[in-house]
C-alpha positions in Angstrom: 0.0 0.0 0.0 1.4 3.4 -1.4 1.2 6.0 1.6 1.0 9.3 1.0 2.9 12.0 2.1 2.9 15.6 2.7 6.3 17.5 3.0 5.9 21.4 4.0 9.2 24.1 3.7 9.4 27.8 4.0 10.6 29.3 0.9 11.6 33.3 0.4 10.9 34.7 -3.0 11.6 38.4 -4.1 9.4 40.0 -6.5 8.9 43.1 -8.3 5.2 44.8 -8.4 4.5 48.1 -9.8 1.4 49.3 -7.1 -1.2 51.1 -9.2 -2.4 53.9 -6.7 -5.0 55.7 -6.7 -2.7 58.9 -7.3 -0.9 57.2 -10.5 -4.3 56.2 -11.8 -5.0 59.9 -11.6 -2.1 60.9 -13.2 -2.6 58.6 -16.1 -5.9 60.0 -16.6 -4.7 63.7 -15.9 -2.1 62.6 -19.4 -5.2 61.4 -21.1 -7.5 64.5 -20.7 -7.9 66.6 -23.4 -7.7 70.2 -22.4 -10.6 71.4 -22.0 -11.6 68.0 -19.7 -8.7 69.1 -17.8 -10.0 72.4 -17.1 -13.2 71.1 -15.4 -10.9 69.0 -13.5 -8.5 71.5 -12.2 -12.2 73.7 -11.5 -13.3 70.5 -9.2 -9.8 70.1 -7.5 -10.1 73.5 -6.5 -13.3 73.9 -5.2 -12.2 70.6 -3.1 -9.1 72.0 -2.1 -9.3 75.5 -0.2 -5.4 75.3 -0.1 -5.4 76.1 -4.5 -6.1 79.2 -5.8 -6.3 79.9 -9.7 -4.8 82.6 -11.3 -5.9 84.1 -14.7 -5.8 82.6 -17.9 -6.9 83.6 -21.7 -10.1 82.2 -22.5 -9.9 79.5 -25.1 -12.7 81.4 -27.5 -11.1 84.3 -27.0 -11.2 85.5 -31.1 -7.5 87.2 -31.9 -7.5 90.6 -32.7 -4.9 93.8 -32.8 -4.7 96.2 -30.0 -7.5 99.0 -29.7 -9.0 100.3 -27.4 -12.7 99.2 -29.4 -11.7 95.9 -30.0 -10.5 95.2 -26.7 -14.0 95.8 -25.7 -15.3 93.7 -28.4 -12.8 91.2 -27.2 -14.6 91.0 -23.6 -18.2 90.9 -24.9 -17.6 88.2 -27.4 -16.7 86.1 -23.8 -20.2 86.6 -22.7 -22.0 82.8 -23.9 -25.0 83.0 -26.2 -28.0 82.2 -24.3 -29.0 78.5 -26.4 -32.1 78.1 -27.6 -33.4 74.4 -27.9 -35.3 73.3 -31.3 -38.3 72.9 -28.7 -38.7 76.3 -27.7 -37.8 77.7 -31.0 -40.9 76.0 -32.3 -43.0 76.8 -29.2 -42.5 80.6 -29.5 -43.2 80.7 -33.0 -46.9 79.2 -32.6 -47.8 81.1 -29.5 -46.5 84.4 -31.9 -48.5 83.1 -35.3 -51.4 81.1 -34.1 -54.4 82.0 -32.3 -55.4 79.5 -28.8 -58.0 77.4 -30.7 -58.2 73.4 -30.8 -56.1 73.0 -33.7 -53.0 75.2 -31.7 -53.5 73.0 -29.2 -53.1 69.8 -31.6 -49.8 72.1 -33.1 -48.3 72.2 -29.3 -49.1 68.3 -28.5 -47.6 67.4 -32.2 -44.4 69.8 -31.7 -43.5 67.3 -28.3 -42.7 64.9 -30.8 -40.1 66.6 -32.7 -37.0 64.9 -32.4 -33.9 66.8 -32.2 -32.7 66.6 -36.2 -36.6 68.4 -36.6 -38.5 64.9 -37.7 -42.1 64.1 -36.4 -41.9 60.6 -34.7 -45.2 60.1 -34.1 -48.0 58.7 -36.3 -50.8 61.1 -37.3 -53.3 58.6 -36.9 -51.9 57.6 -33.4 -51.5 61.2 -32.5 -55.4 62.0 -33.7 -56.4 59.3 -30.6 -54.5 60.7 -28.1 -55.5 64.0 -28.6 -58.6 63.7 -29.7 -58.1 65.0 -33.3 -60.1 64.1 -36.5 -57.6 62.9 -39.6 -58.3 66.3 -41.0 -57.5 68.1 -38.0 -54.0 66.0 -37.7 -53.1 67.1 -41.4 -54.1 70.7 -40.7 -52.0 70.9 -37.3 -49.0 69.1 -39.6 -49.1 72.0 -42.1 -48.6 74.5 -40.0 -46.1 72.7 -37.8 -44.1 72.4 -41.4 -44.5 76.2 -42.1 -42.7 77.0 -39.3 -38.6 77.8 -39.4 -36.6 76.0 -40.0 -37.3 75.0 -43.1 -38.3 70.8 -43.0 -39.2 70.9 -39.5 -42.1 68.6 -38.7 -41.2 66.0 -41.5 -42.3 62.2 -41.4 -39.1 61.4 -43.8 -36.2 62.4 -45.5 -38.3 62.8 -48.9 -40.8 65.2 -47.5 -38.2 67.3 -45.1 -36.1 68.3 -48.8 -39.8 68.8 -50.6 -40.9 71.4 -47.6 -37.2 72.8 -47.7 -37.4 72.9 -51.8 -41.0 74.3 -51.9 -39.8 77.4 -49.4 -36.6 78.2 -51.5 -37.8 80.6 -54.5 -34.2 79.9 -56.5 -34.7 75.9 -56.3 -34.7 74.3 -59.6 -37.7 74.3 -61.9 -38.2 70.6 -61.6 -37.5 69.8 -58.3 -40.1 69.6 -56.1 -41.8 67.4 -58.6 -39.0 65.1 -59.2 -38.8 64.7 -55.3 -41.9 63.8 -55.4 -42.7 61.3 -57.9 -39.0 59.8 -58.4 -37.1 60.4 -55.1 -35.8 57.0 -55.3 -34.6 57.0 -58.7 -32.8 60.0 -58.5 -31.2 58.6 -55.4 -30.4 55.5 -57.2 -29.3 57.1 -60.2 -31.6 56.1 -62.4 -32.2 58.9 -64.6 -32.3 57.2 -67.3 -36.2 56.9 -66.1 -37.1 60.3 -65.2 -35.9 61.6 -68.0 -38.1 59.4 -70.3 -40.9 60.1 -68.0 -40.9 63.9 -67.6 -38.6 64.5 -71.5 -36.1 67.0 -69.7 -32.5 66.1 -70.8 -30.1 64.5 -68.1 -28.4 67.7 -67.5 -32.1 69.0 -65.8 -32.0 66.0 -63.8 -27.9 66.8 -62.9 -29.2 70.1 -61.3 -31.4 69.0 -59.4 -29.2 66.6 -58.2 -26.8 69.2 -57.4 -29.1 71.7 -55.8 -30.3 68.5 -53.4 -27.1 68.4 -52.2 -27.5 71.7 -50.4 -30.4 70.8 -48.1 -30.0 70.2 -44.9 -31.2 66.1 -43.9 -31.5 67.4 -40.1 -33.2 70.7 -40.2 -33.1 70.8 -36.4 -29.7 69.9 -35.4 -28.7 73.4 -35.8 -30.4 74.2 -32.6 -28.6 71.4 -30.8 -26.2 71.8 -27.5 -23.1 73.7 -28.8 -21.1 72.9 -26.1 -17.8 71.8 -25.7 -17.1 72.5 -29.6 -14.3 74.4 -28.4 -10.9 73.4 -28.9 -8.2 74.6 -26.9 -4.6 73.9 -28.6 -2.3 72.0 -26.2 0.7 73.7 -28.1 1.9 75.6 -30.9 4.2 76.0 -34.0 5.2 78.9 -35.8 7.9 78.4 -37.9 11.1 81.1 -37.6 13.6 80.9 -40.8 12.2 77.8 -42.2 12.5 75.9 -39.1 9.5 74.8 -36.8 9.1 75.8 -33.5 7.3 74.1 -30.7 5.7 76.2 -27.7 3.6 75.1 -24.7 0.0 76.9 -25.0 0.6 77.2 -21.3 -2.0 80.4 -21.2 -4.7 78.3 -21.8 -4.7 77.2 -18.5 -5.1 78.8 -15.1 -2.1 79.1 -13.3 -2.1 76.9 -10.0 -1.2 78.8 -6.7 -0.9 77.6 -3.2 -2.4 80.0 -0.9 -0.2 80.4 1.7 -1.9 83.2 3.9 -5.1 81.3 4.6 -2.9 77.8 5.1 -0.6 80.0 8.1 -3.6 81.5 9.5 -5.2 78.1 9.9 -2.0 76.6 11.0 -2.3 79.0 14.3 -5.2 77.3 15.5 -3.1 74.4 16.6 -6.1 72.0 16.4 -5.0 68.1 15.5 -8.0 67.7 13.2 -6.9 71.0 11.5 -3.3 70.5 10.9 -4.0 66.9 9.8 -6.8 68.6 7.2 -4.2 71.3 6.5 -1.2 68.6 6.1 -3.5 66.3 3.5 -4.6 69.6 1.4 -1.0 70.4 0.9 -0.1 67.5 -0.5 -3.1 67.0 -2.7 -1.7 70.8 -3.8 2.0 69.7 -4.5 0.7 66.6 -6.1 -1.5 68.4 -8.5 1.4 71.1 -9.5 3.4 68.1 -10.1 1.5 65.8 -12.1 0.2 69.0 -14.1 3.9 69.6 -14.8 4.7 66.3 -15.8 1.6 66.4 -18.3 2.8 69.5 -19.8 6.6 68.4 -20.4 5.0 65.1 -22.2 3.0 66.5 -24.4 5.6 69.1 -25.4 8.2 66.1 -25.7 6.0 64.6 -28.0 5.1 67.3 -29.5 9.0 68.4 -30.6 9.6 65.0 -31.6 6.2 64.8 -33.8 7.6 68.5 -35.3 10.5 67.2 -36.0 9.9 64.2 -37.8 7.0 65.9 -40.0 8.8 69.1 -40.3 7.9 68.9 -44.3 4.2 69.7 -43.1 5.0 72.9 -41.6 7.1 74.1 -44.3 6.0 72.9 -47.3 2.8 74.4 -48.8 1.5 70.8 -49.8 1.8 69.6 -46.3 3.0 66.1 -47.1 3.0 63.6 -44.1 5.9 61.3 -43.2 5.0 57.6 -42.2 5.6 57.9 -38.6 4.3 54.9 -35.4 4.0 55.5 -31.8 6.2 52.9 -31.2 9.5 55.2 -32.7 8.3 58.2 -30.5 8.2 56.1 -27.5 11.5 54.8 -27.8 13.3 58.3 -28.6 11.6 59.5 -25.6 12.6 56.6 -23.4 8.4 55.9 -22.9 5.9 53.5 -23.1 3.8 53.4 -26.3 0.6 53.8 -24.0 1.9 57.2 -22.6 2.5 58.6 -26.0 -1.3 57.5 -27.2 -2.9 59.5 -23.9 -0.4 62.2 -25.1 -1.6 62.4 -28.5 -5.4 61.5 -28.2 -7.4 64.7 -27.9 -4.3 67.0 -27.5 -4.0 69.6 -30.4 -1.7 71.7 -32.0 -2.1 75.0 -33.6 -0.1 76.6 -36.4 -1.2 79.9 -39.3 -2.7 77.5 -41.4 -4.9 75.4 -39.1 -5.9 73.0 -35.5 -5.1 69.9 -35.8 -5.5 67.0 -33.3 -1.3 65.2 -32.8 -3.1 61.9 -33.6 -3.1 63.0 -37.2 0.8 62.9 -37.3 0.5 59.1 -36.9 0.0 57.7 -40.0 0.1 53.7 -40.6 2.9 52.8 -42.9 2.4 51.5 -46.6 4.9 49.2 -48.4 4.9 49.1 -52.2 6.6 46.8 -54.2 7.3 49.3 -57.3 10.1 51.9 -55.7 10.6 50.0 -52.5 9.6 53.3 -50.5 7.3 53.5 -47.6 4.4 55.5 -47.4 1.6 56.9 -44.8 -2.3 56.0 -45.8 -2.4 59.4 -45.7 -0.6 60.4 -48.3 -1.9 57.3 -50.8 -5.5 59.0 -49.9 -4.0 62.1 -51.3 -3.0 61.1 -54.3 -6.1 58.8 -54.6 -8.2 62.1 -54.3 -5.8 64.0 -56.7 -6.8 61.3 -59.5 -10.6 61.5 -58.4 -10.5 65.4 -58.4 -9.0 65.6 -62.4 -11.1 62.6 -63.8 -13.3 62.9 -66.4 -16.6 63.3 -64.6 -18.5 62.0 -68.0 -16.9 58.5 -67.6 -15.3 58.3 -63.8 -12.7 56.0 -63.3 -13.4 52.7 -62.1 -11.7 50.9 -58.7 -9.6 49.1 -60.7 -8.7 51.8 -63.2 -7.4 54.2 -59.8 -6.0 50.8 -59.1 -3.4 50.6 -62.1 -3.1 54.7 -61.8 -1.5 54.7 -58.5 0.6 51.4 -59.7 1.9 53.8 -62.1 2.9 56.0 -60.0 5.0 53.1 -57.9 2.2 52.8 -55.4 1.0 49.0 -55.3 -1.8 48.2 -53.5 -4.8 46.6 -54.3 -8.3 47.1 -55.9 -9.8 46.4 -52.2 -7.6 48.9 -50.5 -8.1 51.3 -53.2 -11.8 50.8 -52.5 -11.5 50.9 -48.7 -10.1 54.1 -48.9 -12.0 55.7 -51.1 -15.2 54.8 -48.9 -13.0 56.4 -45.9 -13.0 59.4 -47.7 -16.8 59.3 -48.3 -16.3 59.3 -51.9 -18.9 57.3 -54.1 -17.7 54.9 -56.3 -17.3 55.7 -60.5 -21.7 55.2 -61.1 -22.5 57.5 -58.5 -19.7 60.1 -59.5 -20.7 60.2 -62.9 -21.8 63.4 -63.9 -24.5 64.6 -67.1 -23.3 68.4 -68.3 
């Protein structure tokens, strides 16, 4: 019989464990903020913290303007917010201005509660009628004048009808559009002119400008009036470029500057309370460990930021702005970083030059091998050139897929017909049918 035994021993193993703190999980998402996020944060630290006290700093909507006296006041005003007025109450003031209180405004105010936001009723008429007691006639009647009402489209069932009421207000909309919109919406979206113009004898070239003109409604009549907040963007840093060289700079006015306040802290030192100096003792660190991770943030990003400048400096000199294939990965290691710190560095974090904003994400660009010249290149840049071939084709007969295929092999960039397609629908650009063009 096989006994079993059981043999114990102490054994002393070292080990090395990085403790994620609450205070470096903070300072990781203190790198990943985008500016204006960390604004509201620095706002909530201090109204937690009686210890921080925040100086002055230029408001990010601030418009740029020379000196004067005038536009300095200008300057102030245009700091005071617009008072935002929803799609809701934009409608609701109009009928209590234009219609009388009768029955059929009261069937106009129940109807306008069902207005979504992009200005589309989501309700069934018939539905609606029950609920409020309205006959079918009294339903259509409330509808009309929900649909005269700005903007333009507001109070459409669907897409057709919302560009008929926008077409049907505009006194410069093409002869035949309302009526095409209305008999052969779905042919014209399908391109299938062919039809229309057999059914209504007007040449393609009538159907073309309506086409055209279609493009200039608006889908979403009502998502003008939605929230405009946070559309802001407040430039982490920026580049002006001195003898043909680039320059990096910290946008460091964009933020407030973060004081200790040292009067109230000795004044409530004197008190010689236990509770109070323990309070007092915690606050003052939370202070120094704000100032510090808020300095850290800053010297990352501009790290980044020189290196990103640097290895793109073609884009801030050259009037075509060409893009160099660059990865995280080569950032991280000039910089001595991890790959994640230079994606929280780069997400949301912009950069502002003469000629633009633009988010440091868009430096990034995934390289491209082709097999022609050997060279590498971004997607970027094979979307440019993709686009440049589009732009100068011969809108009569639009070149197919496979015909921007061989174009850009001709130009040593080898990639296939399924790329090619994938990144012409990343560019929202139709394929050769739908670009074809009748003038």
């Amino acid at each position: 019989m096989m006994k079993f035994q059981q043999q114990f021993s102490q054994q002393q193993k070292q080990t090395q464990k990085l403790a994620m703190t609450q205070k470096l999980q903070q300072s990781i998402q203190v790198l990943q903020f985008s500016a204006d996020e960390l604004l509201s944060f620095i706002d909530n630290q201090a109204l937690e913290n009686p210890l921080i006290d925040l100086g002055e700093y230029d408001s990010p909507i601030t418009p740029s303007k020379s000196s004067g006296s005038s536009e300095q006041i200008m300057d102030y005003l245009s700091q005071i917010p617009d008072q935002h007025t929803s799609l809701f109450e934009h409608l609701i003031d109009q009928v209590h201005l234009n219609y009388r209180d009768t029955f059929l405004r009261t069937i106009v105010l129940f109807l306008v509660e069902y207005i979504d936001l992009n200005g589309f009723l989501t309700i069934d008429l018939e539905e609606a009628g029950k609920l409020v007691g309205g006959t079918p006639i009294q339903m259509l009647d409330a509808l009309t004048l929900i649909q005269q009402l700005d903007p333009a489209g507001v109070g459409a069932r669907d897409l057709r009808e919302c560009l008929m009421l926008q077409t049907e207000r505009d006194d410069y909309a093409p002869p035949m559009a309302y009526l095409i919109l209305e008999e052969f919406f779905t042919e014209m979206a399908e391109r299938k002119w062919d039809k229309i113009s057999k059914a209504l004898q007007i040449p393609l070239t009538e159907i073309q400008k309506v086409f055209d003109y279609v493009q200039t409604l608006t889908p979403t009549p009502g998502a003008a009036f939605g929230s405009t907040d946070g559309l802001y963007i407040v430039p982490d840093l920026r580049v002006t470029v001195e003898k043909g060289q680039p320059i990096v700079k910290s946008n460091k006015r964009a933020l407030p500057e973060v004081r200790f306040q040292q009067q109230y802290f000795d004044q409530l030192k004197q008190s010689g309370d236990p509770e109070v100096l323990s309070y007092l003792d915690n606050k003052a660190q939370e202070f120094e460990w704000l100032k510090k991770t808020l300095l850290q943030r800053g010297d990352t990003i501009y790290r980044v930021g020189v290196q990103i400048v640097a290895r793109q400096k073609e884009f801030f000199t050259q009037p075509d702005r060409p893009l160099k294939p660059l990865v995280l990965r080569e950032v991280a290691e000039e910089l001595g970083i991890h790959e994640s710190t230079v994606s929280r560095a780069v997400n949301g974090k912009y950069l502002e030059t003469s000629f633009g904003v633009f988010e440091l994400k868009l430096f990034f660009g995934q390289k491209v091998s082709t097999q022609e010249s050997g060279d590498d290149l971004t997607t970027a840049s094979i979307k440019q050139q993709l686009k440049a071939l589009i732009d100068e084709e011969n809108k009569n007969k639009p070149l197919s897929d496979q015909k921007l295929t061989d174009a850009l092999k001709a130009q040593g960039i080898d990639i296939s017909r399924r790329t090619v397609a994938k990144y012409r629908e990343a560019m929202n650009i139709p394929g050769s049918s739908k670009r074809k063009r009748f003038e």
